[in-house]
C-alpha positions as CSV (number, residue, x, y, z in Angstrom):
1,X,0.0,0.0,0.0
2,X,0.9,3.3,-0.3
3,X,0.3,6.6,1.5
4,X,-2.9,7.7,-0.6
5,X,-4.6,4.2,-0.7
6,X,-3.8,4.3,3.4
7,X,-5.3,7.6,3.4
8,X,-8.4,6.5,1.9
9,X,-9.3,3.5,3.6
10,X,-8.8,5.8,7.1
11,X,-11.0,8.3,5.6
12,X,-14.0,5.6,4.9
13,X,-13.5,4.0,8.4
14,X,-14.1,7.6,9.5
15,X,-16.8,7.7,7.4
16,X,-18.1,4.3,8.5
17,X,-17.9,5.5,12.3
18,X,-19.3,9.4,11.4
19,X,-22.5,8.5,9.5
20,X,-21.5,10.0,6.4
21,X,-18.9,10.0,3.2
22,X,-14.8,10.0,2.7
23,X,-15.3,13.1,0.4
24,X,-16.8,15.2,3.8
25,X,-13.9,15.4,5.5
26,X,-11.5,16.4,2.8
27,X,-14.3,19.2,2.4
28,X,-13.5,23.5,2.3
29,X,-16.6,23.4,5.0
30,X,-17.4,22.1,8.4
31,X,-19.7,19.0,8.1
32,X,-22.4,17.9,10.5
33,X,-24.1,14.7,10.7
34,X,-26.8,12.4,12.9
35,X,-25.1,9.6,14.7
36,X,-26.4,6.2,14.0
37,X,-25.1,3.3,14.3
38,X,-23.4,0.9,11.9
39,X,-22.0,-2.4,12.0
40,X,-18.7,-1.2,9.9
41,X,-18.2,1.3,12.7
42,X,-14.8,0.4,15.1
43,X,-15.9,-2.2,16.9
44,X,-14.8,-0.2,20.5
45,X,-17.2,2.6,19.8
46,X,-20.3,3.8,22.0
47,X,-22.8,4.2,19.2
48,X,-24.6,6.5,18.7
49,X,-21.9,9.1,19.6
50,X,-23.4,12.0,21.9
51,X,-20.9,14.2,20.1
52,X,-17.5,13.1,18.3
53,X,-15.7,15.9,16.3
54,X,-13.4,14.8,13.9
55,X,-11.0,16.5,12.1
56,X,-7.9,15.8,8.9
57,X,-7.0,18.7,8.7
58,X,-9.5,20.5,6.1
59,X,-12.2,20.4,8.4
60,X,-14.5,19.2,11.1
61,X,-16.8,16.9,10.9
62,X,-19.1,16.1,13.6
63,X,-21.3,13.2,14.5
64,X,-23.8,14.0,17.5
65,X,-26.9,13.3,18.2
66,X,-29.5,14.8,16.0
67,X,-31.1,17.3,18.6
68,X,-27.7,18.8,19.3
69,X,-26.2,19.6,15.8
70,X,-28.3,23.2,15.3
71,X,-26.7,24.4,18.6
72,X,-23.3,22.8,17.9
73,X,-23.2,23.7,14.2
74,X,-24.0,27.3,15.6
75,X,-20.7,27.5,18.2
76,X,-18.7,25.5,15.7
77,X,-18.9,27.4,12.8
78,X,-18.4,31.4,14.7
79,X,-14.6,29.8,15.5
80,X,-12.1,31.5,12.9
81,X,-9.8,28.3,12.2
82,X,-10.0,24.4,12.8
83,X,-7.4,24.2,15.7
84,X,-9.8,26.5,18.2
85,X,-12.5,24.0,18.3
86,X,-9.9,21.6,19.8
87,X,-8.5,24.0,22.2
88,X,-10.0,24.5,25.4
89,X,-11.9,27.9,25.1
90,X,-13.6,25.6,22.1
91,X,-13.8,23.0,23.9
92,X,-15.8,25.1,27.1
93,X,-17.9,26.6,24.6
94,X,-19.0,23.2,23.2
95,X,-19.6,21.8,26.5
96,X,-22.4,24.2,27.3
97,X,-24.1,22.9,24.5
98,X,-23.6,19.3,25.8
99,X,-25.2,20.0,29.2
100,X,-28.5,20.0,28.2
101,X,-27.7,15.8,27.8
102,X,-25.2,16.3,30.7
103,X,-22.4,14.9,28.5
104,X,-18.9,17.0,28.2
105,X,-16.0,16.4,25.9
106,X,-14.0,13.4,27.4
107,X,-11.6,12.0,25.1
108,X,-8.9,13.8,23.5
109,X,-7.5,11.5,20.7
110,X,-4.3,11.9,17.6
111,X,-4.2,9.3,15.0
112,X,-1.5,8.0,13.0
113,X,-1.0,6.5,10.0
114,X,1.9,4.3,8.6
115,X,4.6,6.0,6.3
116,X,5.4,2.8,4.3
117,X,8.9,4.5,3.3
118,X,9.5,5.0,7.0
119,X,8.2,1.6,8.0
120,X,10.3,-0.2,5.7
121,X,13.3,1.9,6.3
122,X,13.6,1.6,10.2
123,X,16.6,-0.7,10.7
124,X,17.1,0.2,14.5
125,X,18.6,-3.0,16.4
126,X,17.6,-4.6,18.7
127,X,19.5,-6.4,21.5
128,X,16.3,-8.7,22.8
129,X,14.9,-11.3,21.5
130,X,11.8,-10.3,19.4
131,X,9.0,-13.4,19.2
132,X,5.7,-13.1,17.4
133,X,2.8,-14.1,19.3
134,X,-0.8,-15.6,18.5
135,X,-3.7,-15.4,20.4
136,X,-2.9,-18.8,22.2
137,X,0.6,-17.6,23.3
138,X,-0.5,-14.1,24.9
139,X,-4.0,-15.2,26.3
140,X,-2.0,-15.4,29.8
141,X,-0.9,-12.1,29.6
142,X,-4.2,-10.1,30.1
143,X,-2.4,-8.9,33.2
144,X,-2.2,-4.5,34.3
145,X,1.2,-5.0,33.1
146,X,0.3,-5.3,29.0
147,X,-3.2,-3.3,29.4
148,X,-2.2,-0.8,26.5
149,X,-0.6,-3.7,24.2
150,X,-3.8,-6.0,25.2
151,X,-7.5,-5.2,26.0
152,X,-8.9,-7.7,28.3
153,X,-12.1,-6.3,28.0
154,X,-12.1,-6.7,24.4
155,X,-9.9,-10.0,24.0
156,X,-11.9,-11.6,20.9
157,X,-10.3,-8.7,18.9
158,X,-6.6,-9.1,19.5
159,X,-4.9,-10.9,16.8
160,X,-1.7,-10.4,17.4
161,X,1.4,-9.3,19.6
162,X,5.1,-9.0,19.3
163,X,7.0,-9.6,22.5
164,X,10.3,-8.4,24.0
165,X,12.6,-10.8,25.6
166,X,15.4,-10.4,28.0
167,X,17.0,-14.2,28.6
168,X,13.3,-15.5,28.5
169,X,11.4,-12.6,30.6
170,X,8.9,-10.5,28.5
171,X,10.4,-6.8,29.1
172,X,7.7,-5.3,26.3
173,X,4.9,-6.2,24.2
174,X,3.3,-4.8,21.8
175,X,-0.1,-5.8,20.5
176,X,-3.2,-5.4,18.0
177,X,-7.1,-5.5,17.9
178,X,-9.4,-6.2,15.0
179,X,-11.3,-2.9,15.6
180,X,-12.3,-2.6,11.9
181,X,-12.7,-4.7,8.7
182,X,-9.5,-2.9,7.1
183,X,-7.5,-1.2,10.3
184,X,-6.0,-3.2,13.2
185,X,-5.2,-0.7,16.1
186,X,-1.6,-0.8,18.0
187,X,-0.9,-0.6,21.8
188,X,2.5,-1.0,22.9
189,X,3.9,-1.2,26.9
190,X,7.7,-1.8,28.2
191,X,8.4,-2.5,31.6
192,X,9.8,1.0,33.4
193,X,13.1,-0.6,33.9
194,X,13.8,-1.2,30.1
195,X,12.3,2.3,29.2
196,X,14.3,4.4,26.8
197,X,16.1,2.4,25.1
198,X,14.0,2.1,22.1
199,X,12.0,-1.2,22.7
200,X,8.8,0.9,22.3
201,X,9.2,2.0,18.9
202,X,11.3,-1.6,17.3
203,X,8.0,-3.7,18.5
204,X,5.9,-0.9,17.1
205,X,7.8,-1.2,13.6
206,X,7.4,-4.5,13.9
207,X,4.1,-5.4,14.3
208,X,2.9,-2.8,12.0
209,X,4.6,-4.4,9.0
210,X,3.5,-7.8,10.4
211,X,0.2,-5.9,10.5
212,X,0.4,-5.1,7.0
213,X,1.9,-8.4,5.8
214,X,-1.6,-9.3,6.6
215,X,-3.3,-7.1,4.2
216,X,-4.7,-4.7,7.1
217,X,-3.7,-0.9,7.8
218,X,-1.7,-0.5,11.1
219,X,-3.1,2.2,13.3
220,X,-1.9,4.0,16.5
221,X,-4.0,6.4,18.7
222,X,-2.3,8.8,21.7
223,X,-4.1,11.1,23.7
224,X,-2.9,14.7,23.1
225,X,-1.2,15.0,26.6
226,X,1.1,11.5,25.5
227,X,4.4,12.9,24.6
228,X,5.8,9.6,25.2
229,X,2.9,7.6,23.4
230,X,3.6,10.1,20.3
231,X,6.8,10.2,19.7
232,X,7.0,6.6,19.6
233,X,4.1,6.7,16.6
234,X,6.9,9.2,14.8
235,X,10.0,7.2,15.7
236,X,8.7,3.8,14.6
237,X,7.3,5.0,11.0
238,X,3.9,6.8,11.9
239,X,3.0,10.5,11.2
240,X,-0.2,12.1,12.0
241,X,-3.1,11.2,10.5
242,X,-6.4,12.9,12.1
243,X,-7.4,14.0,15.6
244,X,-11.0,13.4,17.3
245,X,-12.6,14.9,20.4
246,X,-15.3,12.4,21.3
247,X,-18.2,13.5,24.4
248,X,-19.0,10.9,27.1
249,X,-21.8,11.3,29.9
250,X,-21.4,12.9,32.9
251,X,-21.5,9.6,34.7
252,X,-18.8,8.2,33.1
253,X,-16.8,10.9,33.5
254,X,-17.1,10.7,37.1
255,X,-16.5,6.6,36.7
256,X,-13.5,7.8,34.9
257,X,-12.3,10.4,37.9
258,X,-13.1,7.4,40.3
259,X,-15.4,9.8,42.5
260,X,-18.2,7.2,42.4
C-alpha cells in the first residue's frame, strides 16, 4: 500500500464511524451529521456518539446526536480556524451545549498513520529477542502489566502481539485489535526498567509491518497530553493522521475520575 490508498481507507473508516462520506472530511466546509449506528463502525465505539468531532486537517466533521447539531453547528462554525475547536476555550464553549444531555467532551484523541517509506526503512537493532505471538501464546498475559498492548475487556479482537525478551522474561509487548474490517489498532507497553532504550518504537515497527503483511492498515491512537505515546508513533514509522474529540456522559466521567 501506499500513502494515498492508506489515506483513503482511514477516511471511509471515519466515514463508516461518522455516519456519512470520505469526500466530507476532505471538504472547504465544516460538516455535520446524525449519529447512528453501523455495523462497519470500530468495533470499540459507543454508538450512537453523543458528540464526536473529527477533524484531517480541512475540516471538522461532527457526528452528535441529531437534537444537538443546530446548537453545535451554531458554536462551531463562529470559530475562525480548525485548531480553536480543539483547544480549550472551544472546547468550554461546546460543553455548554452538551449540558443540556449532561455529556462533556472526554476523550482527547491523535491518530497516526503508517509511512510505508519509514516503515520499511527503520533498521534500528535490537538487543532482545523479538517473538511473534498468536492469540494462544499471549492469552496469559491479560495482566495490568500489558493493558495498552492488550485489551482484556475486548480480547476476541486481538490478533496479534510482538513480544520483548530479556533471557526469557517479556520486558515489552506490543499488541493489536481487529477494531475494523480494514485497520488493526496498535498498543504498545515496556516494563519501566527497560524504558528508553528504544524497545517501544522496534515492536511498534514490527508489528505494523507484520500488520500489513496481513493485508490490514496498522493504526496508532495517543491522547494529546502523551508525549511519550507520540513520539514513539513518529519514531517507529507513523505521522499524523487525524485527531478526534469524542463526548462521554457525565456519569462516566465521574467513573472515569473514580469519584463514584
Amino acid at each position: 500500500m501506499n500513502n494515498t490508498q492508506i489515506t483513503q481507507i482511514a477516511l471511509e473508516q471515519s466515514a463508516n464511524d461518522c455516519n456519512c462520506n470520505p469526500a466530507d472530511f476532505t471538504a472547504g466546509e465544516n460538516r455535520f451529521f446524525p449519529s447512528s449506528v453501523s455495523d462497519k463502525a470500530k468495533r470499540y465505539l459507543e454508538l450512537p456518539h453523543i458528540c464526536n468531532l473529527v477533524s484531517y486537517g480541512s475540516n471538522i466533521v461532527t457526528t452528535a446526536q441529531a437534537p444537538l447539531l443546530p446548537a453545535l453547528r451554531q458554536v462551531i462554525s463562529h470559530m475562525p480556524h480548525i485548531e480553536h475547536c480543539f483547544e480549550t476555550p472551544g472546547i468550554y464553549a461546546i460543553n455548554n451545549v452538551l449540558e443540556k444531555v449532561h455529556a462533556k467532551i472526554c476523550i482527547q484523541s491523535s491518530y497516526f498513520l503508517p509511512d510505508p517509506d519509514a516503515i520499511c526503512q527503520f533498521h534500528e537493532s535490537c538487543t532482545y529477542e523479538l517473538r511473534v505471538l498468536q492469540p494462544e501464546d499471549f492469552s496469559p498475559l491479560y495482566i495490568s502489566t500489558w493493558s495498552n498492548a492488550l485489551c482484556a475487556d475486548r480480547k476476541t479482537l486481538d490478533r496479534l502481539a510482538v513480544g520483548a525478551y530479556d533471557k526469557g522474561r517479556l520486558v515489552g509487548l506490543a499488541g493489536c485489535s481487529a477494531d475494523s474490517d480494514t485497520m488493526w489498532q496498535i498498543g504498545v507497553d515496556v516494563l519501566p526498567a527497560y524504558r528508553r532504550k528504544g524497545i517501544g518504537a522496534i515492536l511498534t515497527n514490527r508489528l505494523a509491518r507484520e500488520t500489513f503483511d496481513r493485508g490490514y492498515v496498522p493504526f496508532y491512537c495517543a491522547a494529546w497530553s502523551n508525549v511519550k505515546s507520540a513520539k514513539n508513533a513518529v519514531r517507529s514509522g507513523f505521522r499524523p493522521g487525524w485527531v478526534e474529540a469524542a463526548a462521554k456522559s457525565d456519569l462516566s466521567v465521574k467513573q472515569m475520575l473514580h469519584e463514584t
